[in-house]
C-alpha positions in Angstrom: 20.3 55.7 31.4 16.8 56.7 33.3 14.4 54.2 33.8 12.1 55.7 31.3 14.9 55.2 28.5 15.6 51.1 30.0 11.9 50.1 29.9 11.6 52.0 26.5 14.4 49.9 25.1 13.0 46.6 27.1 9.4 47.1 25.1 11.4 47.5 21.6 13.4 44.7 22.4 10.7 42.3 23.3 8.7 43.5 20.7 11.4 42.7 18.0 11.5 39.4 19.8 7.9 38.8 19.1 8.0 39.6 15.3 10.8 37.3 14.5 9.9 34.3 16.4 6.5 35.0 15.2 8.1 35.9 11.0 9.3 31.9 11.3 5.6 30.6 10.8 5.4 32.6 7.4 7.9 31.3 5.8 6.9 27.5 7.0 4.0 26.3 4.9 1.3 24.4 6.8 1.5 20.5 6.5 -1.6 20.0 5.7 -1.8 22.8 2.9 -0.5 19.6 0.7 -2.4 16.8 0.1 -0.8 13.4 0.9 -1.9 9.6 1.4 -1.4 8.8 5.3 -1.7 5.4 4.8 1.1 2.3 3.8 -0.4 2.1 0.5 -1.9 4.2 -2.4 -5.1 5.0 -3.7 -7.0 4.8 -6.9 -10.1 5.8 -8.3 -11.8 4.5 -11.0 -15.3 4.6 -12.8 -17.5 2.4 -10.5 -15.0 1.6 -7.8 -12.2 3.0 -5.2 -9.3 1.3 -3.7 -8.0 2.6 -0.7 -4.6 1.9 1.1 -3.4 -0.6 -1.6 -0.3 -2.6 -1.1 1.1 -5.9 -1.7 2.6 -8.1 1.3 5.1 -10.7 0.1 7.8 -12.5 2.4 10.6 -11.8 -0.5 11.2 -11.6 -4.2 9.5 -14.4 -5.7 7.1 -15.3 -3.1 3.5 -15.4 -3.2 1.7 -12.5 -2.1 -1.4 -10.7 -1.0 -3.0 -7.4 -1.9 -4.1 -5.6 1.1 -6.2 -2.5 1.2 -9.9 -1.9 1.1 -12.7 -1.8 -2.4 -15.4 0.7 -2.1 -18.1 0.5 -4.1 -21.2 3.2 -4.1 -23.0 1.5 -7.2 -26.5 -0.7 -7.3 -24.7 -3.3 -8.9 -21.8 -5.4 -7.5 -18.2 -5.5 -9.4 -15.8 -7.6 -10.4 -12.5 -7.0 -9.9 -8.8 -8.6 -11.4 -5.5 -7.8 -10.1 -2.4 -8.6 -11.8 1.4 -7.5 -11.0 3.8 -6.8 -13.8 0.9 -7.5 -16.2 0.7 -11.1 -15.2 -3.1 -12.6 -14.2 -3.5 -12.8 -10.4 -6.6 -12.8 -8.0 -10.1 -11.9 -8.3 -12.4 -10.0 -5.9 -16.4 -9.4 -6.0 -17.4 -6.1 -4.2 -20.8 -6.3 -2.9 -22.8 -2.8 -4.0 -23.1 0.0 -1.8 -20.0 -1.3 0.5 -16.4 -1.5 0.9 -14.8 -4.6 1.2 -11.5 -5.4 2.7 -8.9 -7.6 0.0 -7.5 -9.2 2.6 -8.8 -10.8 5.9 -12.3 -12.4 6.6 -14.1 -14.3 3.9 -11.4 -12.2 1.5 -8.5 -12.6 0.3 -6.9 -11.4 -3.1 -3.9 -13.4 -3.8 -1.4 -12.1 -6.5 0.9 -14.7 -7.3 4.8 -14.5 -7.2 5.8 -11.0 -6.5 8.7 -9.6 -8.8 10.7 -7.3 -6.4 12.2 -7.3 -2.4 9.6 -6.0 0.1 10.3 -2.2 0.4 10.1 -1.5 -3.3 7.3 -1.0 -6.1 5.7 -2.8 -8.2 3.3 -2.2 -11.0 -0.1 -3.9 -10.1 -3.1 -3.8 -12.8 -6.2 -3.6 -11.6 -9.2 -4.0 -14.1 -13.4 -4.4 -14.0 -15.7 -4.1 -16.8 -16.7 -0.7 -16.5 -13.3 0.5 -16.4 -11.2 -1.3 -17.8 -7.4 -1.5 -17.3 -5.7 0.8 -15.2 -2.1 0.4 -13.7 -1.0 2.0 -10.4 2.5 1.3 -8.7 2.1 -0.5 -5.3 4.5 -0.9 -2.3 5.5 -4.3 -1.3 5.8 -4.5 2.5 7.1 -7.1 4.1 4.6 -9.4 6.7 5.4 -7.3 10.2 3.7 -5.7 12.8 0.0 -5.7 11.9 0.9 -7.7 8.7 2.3 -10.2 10.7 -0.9 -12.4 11.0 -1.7 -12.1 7.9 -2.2 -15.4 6.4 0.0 -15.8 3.1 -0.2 -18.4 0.7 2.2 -21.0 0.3 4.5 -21.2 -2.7 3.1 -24.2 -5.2 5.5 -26.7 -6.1 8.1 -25.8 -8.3 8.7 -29.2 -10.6 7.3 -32.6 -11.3 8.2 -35.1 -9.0 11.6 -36.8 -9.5 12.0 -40.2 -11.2 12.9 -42.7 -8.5 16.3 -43.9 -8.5 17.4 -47.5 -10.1 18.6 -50.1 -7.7 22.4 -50.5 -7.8 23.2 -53.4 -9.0 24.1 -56.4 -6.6 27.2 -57.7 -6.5 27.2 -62.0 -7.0 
């Protein structure tokens, strides 16, 4: 083969080369043509507020928890704000107008009562305000680690009345 012919079928080779590691990218859709939440928690947007990042941390199933995430609101007038999981009354949380508010740290903190599920799964948290009503999202529960781990929980209330005290035994004469 002349060295004309070998460089000829060097370029074509190299040039088929090209195309097909170049033919991967088109069939590969960009990451970031789909839009996704890259945050623990999830958002939701209502008439008069936003929550951002939203998640519950609770120690276990049963245990209190806390809502974590942050409350934005771009109205002249603050908002009130009830959270509730499984439909059961929880915390409350006044957004200041024209800021967002973190629920949890600070001056802040949103408790939600006992949490009905393991951290690592979902749970159905209600969030409602006067200008918009209900409206139900589903939360992760995470468990308090890494930067949840200072965050302060609440304790678990006591459970029953206190026990009658016990008779004395009678004395043997």
């Amino acid at each position: 083969m002349s060295t004309r012919a070998a460089s000829a079928l060097r370029f074509a080779g190299l040039a088929a080369a090209t195309l097909l590691a170049s033919g991967c990218a088109v069939f590969s859709p960009t990451q970031t043509d789909y839009p996704y939440i890259p945050a623990d928690g999830v958002d939701l947007s209502m008439p008069g507020l936003e929550l951002r990042n939203v998640a519950v941390v609770a120690s276990a199933k049963g245990s209190p928890g806390v809502l974590v995430g942050q409350a934005v609101n771009r109205a002249a007038d603050s908002v009130e704000v009830t959270f509730g999981l499984e439909g059961e009354q929880g915390g409350t949380a006044s957004v200041p107008a024209f800021s967002g508010e973190s629920l949890s740290g600070g001056s802040t903190t949103v408790d939600v009562g006992a949490v009905p599920v393991e951290p690592g799964a979902m749970v159905t948290l209600t969030v409602s305000t006067k200008e918009a009503g209900q409206n139900v999202v589903l939360v992760p529960v995470l468990a308090p680690e890494r930067y949840y781990a200072d965050l302060e929980l609440p304790s678990a209330s006591p459970s029953s009345s206190p026990s009658a005290s016990p008779s004395p035994s009678p004395s043997s004469s």
